[in-house]
C-alpha positions as CSV (number, residue, x, y, z in Angstrom):
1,X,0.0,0.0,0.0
2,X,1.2,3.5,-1.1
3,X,0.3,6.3,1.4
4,X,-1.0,9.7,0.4
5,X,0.1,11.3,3.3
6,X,3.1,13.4,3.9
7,X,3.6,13.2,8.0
8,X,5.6,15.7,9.7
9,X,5.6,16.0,13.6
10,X,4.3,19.5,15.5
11,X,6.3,22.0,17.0
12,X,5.0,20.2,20.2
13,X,6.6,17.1,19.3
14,X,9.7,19.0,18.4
15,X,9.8,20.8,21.2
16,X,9.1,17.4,23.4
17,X,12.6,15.6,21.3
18,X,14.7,18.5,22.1
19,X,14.0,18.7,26.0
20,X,15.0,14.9,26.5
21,X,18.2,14.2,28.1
22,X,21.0,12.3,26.1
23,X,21.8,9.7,29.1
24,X,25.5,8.1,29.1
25,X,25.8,4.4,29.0
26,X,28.6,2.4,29.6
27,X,27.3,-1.5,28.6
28,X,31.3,-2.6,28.5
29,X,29.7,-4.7,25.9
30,X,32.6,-7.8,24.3
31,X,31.6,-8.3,21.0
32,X,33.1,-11.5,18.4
33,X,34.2,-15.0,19.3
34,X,38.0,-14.0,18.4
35,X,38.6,-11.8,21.7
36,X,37.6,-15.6,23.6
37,X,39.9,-17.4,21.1
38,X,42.7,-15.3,21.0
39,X,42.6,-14.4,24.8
40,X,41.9,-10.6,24.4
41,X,39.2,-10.6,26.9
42,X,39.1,-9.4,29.9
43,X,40.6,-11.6,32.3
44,X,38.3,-12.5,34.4
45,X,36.0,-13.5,31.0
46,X,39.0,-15.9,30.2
47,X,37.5,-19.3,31.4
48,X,33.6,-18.1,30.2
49,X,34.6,-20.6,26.9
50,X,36.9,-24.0,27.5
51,X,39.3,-24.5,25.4
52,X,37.3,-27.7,24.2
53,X,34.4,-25.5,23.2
54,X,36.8,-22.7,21.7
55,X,39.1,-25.3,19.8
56,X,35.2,-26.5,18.0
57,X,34.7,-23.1,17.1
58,X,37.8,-22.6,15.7
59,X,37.3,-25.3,13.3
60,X,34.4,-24.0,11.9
61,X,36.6,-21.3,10.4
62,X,36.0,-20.6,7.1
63,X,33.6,-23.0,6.4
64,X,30.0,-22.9,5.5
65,X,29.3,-23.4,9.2
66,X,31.0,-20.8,10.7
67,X,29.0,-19.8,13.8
68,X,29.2,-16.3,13.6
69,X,28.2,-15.9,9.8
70,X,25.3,-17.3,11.3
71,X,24.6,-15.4,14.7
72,X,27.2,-12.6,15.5
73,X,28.8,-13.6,19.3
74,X,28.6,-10.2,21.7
75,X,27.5,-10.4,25.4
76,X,27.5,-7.4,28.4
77,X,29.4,-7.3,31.4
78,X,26.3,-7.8,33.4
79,X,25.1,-10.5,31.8
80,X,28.5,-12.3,32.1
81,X,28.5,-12.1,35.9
82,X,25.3,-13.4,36.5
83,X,26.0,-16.2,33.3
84,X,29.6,-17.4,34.4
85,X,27.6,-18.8,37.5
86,X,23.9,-20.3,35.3
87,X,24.0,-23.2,33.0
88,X,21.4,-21.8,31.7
89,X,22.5,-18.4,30.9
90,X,25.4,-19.6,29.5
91,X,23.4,-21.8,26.9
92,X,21.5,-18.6,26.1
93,X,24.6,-16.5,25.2
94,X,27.6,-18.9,24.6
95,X,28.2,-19.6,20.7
96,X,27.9,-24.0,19.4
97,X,28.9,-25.5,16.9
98,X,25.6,-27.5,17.4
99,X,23.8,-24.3,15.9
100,X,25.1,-25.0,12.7
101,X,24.7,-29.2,12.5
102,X,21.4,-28.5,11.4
103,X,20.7,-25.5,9.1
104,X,17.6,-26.2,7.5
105,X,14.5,-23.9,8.3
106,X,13.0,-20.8,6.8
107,X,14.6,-16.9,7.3
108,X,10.7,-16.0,7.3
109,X,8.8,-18.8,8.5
110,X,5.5,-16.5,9.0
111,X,5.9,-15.2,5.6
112,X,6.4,-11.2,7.2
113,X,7.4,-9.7,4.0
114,X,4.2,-10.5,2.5
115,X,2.8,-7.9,5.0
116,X,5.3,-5.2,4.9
117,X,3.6,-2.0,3.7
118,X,6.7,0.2,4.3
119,X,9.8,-0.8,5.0
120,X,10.1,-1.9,8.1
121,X,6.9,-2.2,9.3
122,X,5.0,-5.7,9.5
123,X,0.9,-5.2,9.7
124,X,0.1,-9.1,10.2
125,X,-2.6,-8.0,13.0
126,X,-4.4,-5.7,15.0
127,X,-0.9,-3.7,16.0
128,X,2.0,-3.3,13.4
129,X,5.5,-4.1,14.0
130,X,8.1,-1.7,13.2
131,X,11.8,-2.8,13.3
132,X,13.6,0.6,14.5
133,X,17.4,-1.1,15.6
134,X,19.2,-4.2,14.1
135,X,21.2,-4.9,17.4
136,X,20.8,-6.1,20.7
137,X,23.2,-5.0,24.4
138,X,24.0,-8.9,23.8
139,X,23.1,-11.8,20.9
140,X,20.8,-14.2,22.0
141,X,21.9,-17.7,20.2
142,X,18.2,-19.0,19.6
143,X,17.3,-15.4,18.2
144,X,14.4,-15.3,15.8
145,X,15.3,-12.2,14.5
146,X,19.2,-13.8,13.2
147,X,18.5,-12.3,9.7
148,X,17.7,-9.2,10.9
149,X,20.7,-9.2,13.1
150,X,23.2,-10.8,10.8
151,X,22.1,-8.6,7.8
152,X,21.1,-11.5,5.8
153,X,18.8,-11.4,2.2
154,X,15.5,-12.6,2.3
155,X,13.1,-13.0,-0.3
156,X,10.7,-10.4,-0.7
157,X,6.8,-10.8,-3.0
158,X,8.6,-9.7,-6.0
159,X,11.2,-11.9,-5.8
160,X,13.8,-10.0,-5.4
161,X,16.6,-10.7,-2.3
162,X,17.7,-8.3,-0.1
163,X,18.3,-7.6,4.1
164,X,15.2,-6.1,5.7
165,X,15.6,-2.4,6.2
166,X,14.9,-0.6,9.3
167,X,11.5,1.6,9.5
168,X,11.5,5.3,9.2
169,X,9.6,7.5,11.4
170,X,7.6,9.4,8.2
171,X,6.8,6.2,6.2
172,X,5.4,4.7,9.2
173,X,3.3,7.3,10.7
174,X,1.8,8.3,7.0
175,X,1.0,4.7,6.8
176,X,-0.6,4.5,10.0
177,X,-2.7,7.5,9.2
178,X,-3.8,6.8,5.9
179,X,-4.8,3.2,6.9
180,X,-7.3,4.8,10.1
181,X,-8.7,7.1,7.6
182,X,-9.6,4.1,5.5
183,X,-11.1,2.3,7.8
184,X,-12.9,5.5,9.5
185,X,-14.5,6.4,5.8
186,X,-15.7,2.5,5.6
187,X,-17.9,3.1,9.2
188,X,-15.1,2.0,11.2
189,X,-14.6,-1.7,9.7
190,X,-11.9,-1.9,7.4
191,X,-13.3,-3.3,3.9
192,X,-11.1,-6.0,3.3
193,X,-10.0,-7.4,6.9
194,X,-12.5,-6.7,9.5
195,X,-10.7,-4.8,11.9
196,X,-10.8,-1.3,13.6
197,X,-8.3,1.0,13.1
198,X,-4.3,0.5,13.8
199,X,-4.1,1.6,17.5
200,X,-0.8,-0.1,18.7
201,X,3.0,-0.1,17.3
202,X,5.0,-2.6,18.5
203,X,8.6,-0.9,18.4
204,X,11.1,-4.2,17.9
205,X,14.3,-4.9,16.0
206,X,17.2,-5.4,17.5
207,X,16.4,-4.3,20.9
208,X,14.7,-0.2,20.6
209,X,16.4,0.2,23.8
210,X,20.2,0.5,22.2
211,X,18.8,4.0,20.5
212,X,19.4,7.4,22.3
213,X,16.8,8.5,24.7
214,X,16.1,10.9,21.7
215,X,15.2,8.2,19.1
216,X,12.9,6.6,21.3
217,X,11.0,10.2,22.0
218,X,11.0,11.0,18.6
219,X,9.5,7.9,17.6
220,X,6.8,8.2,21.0
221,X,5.8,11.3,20.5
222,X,5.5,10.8,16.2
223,X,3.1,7.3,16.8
224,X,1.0,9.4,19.2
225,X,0.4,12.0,16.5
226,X,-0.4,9.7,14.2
227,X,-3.0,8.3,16.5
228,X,-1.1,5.3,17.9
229,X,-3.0,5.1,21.2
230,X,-0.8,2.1,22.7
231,X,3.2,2.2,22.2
232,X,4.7,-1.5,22.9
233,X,8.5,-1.7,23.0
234,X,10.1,-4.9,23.3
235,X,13.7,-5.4,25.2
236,X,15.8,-7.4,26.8
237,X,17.8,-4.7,28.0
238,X,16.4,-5.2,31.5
239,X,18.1,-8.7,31.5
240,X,21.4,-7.6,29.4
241,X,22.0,-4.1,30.7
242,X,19.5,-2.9,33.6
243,X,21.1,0.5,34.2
244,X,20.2,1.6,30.7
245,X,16.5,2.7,32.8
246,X,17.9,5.5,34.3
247,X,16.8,8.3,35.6
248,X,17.1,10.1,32.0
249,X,15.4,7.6,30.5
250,X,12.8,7.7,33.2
251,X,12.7,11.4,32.5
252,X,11.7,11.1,29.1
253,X,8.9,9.0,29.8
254,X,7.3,10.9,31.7
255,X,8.0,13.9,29.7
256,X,5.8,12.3,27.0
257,X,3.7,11.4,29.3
258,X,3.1,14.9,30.4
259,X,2.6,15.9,26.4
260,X,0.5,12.8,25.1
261,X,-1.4,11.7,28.1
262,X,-3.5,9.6,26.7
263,X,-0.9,7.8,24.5
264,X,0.0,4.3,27.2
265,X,3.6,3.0,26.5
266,X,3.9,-1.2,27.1
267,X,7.2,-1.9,27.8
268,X,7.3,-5.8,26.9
269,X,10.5,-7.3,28.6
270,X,12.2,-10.8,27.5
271,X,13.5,-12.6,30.4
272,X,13.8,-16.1,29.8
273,X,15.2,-17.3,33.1
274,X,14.8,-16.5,36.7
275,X,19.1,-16.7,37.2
276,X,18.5,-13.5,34.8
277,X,17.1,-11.6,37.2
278,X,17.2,-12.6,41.0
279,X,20.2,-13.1,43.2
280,X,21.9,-16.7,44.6
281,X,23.8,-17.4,47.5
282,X,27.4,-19.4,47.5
283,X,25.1,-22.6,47.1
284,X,23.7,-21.5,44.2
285,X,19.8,-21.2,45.5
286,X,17.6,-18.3,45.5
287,X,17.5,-16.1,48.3
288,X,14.7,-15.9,50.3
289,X,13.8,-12.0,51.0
290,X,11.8,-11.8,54.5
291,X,9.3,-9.4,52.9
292,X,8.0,-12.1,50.7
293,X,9.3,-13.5,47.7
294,X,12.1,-13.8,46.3
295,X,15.8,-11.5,46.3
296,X,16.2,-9.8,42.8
297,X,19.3,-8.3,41.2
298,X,19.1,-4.2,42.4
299,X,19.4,-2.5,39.9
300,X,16.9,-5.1,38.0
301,X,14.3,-4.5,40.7
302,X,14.8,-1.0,41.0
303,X,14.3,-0.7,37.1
304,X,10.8,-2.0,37.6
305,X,9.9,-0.9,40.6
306,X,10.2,2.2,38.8
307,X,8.1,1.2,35.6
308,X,5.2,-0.5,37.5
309,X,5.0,3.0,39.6
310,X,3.9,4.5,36.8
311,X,0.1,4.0,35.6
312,X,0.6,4.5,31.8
313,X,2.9,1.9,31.8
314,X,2.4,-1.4,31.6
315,X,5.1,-4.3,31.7
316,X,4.8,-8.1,29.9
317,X,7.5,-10.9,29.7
318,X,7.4,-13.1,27.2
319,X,10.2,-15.8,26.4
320,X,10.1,-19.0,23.8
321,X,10.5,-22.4,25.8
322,X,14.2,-23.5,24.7
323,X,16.1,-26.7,25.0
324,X,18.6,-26.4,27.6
325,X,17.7,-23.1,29.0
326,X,14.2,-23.2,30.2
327,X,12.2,-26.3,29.3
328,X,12.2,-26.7,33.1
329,X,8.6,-26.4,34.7
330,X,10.9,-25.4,38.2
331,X,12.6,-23.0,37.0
332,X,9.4,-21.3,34.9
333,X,7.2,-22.1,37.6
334,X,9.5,-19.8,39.3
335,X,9.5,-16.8,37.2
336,X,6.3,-16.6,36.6
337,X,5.6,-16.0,40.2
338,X,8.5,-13.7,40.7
339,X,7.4,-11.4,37.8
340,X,3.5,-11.1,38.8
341,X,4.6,-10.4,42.1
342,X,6.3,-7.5,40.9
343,X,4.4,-6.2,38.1
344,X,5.3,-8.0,35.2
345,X,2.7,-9.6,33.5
346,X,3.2,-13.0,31.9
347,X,2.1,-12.5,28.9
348,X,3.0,-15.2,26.1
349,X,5.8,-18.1,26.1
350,X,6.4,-19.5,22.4
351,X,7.2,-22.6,20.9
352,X,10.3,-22.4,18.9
353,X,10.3,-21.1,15.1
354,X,10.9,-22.9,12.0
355,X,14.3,-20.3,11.3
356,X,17.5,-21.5,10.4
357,X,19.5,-23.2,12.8
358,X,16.6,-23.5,15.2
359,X,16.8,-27.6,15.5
360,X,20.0,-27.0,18.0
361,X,17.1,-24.8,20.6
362,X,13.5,-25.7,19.6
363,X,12.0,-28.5,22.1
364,X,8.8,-30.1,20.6
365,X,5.7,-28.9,20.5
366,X,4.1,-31.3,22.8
367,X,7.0,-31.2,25.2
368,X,6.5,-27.3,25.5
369,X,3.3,-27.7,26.5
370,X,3.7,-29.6,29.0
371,X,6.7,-27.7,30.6
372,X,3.9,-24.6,30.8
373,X,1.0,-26.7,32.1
374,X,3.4,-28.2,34.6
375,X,4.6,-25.4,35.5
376,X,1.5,-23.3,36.0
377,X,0.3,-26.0,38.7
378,X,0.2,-24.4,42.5
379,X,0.4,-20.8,40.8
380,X,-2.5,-18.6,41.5
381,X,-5.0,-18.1,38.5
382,X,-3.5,-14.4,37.8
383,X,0.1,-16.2,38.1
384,X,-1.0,-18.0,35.1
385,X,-2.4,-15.7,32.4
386,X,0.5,-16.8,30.0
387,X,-0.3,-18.7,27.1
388,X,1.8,-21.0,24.6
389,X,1.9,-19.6,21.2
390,X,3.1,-20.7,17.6
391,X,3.2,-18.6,15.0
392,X,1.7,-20.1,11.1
393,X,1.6,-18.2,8.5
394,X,-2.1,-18.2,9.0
395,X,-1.7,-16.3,12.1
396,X,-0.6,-16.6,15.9
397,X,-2.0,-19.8,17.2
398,X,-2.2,-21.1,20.6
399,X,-1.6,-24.8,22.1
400,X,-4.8,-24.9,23.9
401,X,-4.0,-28.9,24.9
402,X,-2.2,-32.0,24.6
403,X,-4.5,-35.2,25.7
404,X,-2.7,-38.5,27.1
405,X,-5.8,-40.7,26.9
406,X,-7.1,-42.0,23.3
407,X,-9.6,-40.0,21.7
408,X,-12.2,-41.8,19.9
409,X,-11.8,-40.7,16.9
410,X,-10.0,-41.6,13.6
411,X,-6.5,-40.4,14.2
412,X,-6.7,-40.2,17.9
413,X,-5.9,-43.2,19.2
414,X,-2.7,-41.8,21.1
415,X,-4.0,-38.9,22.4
416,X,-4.7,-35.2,20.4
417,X,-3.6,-31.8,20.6
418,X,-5.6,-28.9,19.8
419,X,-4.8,-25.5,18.4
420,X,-6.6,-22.2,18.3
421,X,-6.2,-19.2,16.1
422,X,-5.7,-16.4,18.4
423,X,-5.1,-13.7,15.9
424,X,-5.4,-14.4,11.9
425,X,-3.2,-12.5,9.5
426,X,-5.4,-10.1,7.3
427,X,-8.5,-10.9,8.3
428,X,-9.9,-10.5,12.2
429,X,-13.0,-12.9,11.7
430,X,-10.8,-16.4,11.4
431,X,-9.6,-15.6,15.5
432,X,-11.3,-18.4,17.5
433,X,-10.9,-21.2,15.1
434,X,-9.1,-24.4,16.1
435,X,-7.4,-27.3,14.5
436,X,-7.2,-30.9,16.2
437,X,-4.1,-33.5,15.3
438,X,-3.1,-36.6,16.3
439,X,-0.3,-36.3,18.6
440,X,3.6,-36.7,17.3
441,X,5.7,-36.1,20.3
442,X,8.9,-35.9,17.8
443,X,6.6,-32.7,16.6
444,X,8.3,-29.3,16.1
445,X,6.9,-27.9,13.2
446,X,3.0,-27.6,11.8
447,X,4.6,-29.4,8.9
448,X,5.2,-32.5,11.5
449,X,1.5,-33.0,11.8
450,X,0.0,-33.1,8.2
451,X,-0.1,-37.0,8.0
452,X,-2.4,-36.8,11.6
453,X,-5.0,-34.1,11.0
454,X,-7.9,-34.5,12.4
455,X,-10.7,-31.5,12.1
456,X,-8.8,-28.0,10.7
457,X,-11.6,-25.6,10.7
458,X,-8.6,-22.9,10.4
459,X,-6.9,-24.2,7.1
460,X,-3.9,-24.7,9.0
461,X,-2.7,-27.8,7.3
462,X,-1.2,-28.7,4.7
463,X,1.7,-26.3,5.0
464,X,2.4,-25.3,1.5
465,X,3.8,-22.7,0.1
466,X,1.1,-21.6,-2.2
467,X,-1.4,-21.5,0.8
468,X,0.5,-18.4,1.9
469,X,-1.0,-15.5,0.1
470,X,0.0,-11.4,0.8
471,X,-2.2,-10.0,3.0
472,X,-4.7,-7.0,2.7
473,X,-3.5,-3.2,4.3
C-alpha cells in the first residue's frame, strides 16, 4: 500500500525531542568470538569458553558453518556475571557448533514480507511491527530475528533478495494514518480485513532500547500524533543491561507522558530465566527476602519498581520455551511467580520457530506444552495468564492442549492436541478457530502434523507454500 500522506511531527513534538536528556551508558559490551579465542578478553572473562568449546569453534573457520556468519557472538558485562555462575544463561549467550549441524529452516517462517507496507513495518494483526534497531546490548543464540541481526537477504513478494531495512519515522506514521482514515470512511470496519483501526505499534528490531533517549522520544511522540493510542517496545535490556532505565530515560517518559497523556507506553521485557534476574547465594539457591518472595538483582528490581509506579505503563514478559535453557517447569514455575509479584505480566511463552539453525534450541511442540502446564500448577489463576503460542503463517496460534488418553476418533488413538487461532493475519474474523491432530511427540513444526489431522476448521494444514497469500493493508 502507497500512502498519500506526507507526515511531519508538530512544534509540540519538536519541542518534546529537544527537552530529552542524552543519558550516558557504559554497557562494556565484548563483541566477536576471536577476543575468547585469541585471549583478548578481559581476564576475568577468560574461562567463560573451555578451550574444548573454543578449539570446536575454531574449526568451523572458514567454512560454511562458521558460527558467527550465522549469529554474530557479543554479550554485556552484566550478563556475564550473572551467566559465568547459570547453566542456563550460559546456553543462552555462549556460541555452538551445534547451531550449525542443522541449518535447515526458513529466514521467514511467518511469511512477514508479504505484510510489509513500508519498510520496516509488519501489519500481520491488530498492531503493526516496526523494526527501528538491528542490534541487541548482547546476541541471544536462539534469536528469531538472526537475519535481521546478521544482515542476511531474504526473499521479498517480488522476488527480489535483499536484508530487511529498518522503518522510518515518516513512512510509518503516514501509513498509520492513511490506513485509520480508511477504515474510519468505511464506518469504522476496514473493507477488506474486519478490523478497527491501527491503534498499537509494536517498536522491535534489534532491541529499541540500544537507540538514544532521543530516538525513542521521537519515535513516541510521532506514533501518538499519528493516532497510535498504545506504544509497545520490546527489550531485553532489563536482562542484558538494567542500568540503561535511568533516571534520563525515566525522565523522558514521563515527559511524553506529560505531552501525550492519553498515548499508554507497554514496555514488553524478554527474560527467559529467573538466574537472569534474581540473586543466589554461595550454594547457588535463590534467596529468600523476609518481605516475601524472592531477592532480585538491584538495579533489576529498582528498574521496575520504577516502571510499575507508573500508571501508563504497563510491563509483559514473554520468552520462547528453549532446549537447555528453560524447558524446566521449576525453574518457569518460578518466574512466573517472581514477575506477577512484581508487576510483570506474563504475557506469552512461544514454541520455537521454523528459522535456520533452530533444530539446536527448539524443544517439541508437545514437550512445551507440558513444561507450561506443569509449571502453571500451584500458581495462583493471575500467576498464570500466559499462554503458549506458535506462529503459522495463517496467524498466531495457541496450544490450547495436549491429551494423554485415546480419543475416539480416527487419528486419535494416542491422544490429540488442539490448536486455536488467536489472531489471523489479514482478516480478524478467522480468531477463535481451532485445529485438532493426532499427537507426534517428535513434533516441532505444523509441517510434523499433516499425515495426523484430524478436524482443521482454520486451514492450517497442509503447509504449502502456495497457501501463503500477501495480505490486505
Amino acid at each position: 500500500m502507497s500512502t498519500a500522506t506526507v507526515f511531519a511531527p508538530s512544534s509540540k513534538a519538536q519541542s518534546f525531542v529537544e527537552s530529552v536528556q542524552k543519558g550516558t551508558y557504559a554497557r562494556d559490551i565484548t563483541a566477536g568470538i576471536d577476543k575468547f579465542i585469541d585471549k583478548t578478553v578481559e581476564p576475568e572473562m577468560l574461562g567463560f569458553y573451555t578451550d574444548a568449546e573454543l578449539a570446536a569453534l575454531v574449526e568451523l573457520k572458514g567454512t560454511d558453518r562458521e558460527i558467527e556468519t550465522r549469529m554474530p557472538v557479543k554479550i554485556t558485562r552484566h550478563y556475564f556475571e550473572q551467566a559465568k555462575n547459570s547453566k542456563p544463561m550460559q546456553q543462552l549467550i555462549k556460541a555452538s557448533p551445534a547451531e550449525t549441524f542443522d541449518l535447515t529452516g526458513s529466514q521467514d517462517p511467518g511469511k512477514q514480507m508479504d505484510y510489509s507496507p513500508v519498510e520496516g513495518m509488519i501489519h500481520k494483526y491488530e498492531l503493526a511491527l516496526i523494526y527501528v534497531a538491528s542490534t541487541c546490548s548482547a546476541h541471544c543464540r536462539f534469536c528469531y530475528r538472526e537475519e535481521l541481526i546478521a544482515r542476511k537477504d531474504v526473499a521479498r513478494p517480488d522476488g527480489s533478495m535483499a536484508p530487511k531495512g529498518l522503518a522510518k519515522v515518516e513512512d510509518v506514521c503516514a501509513y498509520v494514518m492513511d490506513h485509520n482514515r480508511l477504515v474510519e470512511a468505511n464506518g469504522g470496519i476496514h473493507p477488506k480485513t474486519g478490523r478497527e483501526k491501527l491503534r498499537e505499534v509494536l517498536m522491535s528490531g534489534g532491541d529499541p532500547m540500544v537507540l538514544t533517549n532521543r530516538i525513542i522520544a521521537n519515535w513516541w511522540a510521532s506514533l501518538a500524533e499519528a493516532g497510535v493510542e498504545n506504544i509497545r517496545l520490546g527489550t531485553k535490556e532489563l536482562a542484558f543491561y538494567p542500568d540503561r532505565f535511568d533516571d534520563a530515560f525515566f525522565d523522558m517518559l514521563d515527559r511524553f507522558h506529560a505531552n501525550y497523556p492519553r498515548t499508554s507506553i507497554r514496555i514488553v521485557i524478554h527474560f527467559n530465566h529467573p538466574d537472569e534476574f534474581l540473586k543466589k547465594d554461595a550454594e547457588g539457591n535463590f534467596i529468600q527476602d523476609p518481605r516475601g518472595g524472592l531477592v532480585w538483582l538491584e538495579n533489576t528490581r529498582v528498574a521496575v519498581e520504577k516502571l510499575a509506579s507508573r500508571s501508563f505503563v504497563n510491563i509483559d514478559n514473554q520468552s520462547p520455551i528453549i532446549r537447555g535453557i528453560n524447558n524446566d517447569p521449576a525453574a518457569i514455575r518460578i518466574m512466573q511467580r517472581e514477575l506477577k509479584r512484581n508487576g510483570v505480566e506474563n504475557h506469552y511463552f512461544f514454541c520455537g520457530r521454523d528459522i535456520v539453525g533452530h533444530r539446536a534450541f527448539n524443544v517439541p511442540i508437545e514437550e512445551a506444552w507440558q513444561v507450561l502446564n506443569e509449571s502453571q500448577k500451584g500458581l495462583s489463576g493471575i500467576e498464570t495468564h500466559a499462554r503458549l503460542s506458535i506462529t503459522h503463517y495463517k496467524g498466531k496460534t495457541e496450544v490450547c492442549a495436549v491429551t494423554n488418553e485415546p480419543m475416539n476418533v480416527p487419528g486419535g488413538e494416542n491422544g490429540v492436541v488442539i490448536f486455536k487461532l488467536m489472531r489471523g493475519v489479514a482478516d480478524a474474523r478467522t480468531k477463535g478457530k481451532v485445529a485438532i491432530v493426532g499427537r507426534n511427540p517428535k513434533a516441532i513444526w505444523f509441517n510434523d502434523y499433516e499425515d495426523r489431522v484430524i478436524y482443521d476448521e482454520v486451514g492450517l494444514f497442509p503447509m504449502t507454500k502456495a497457501e501463503a497469500k500477501p495480505g490486505y493493508y
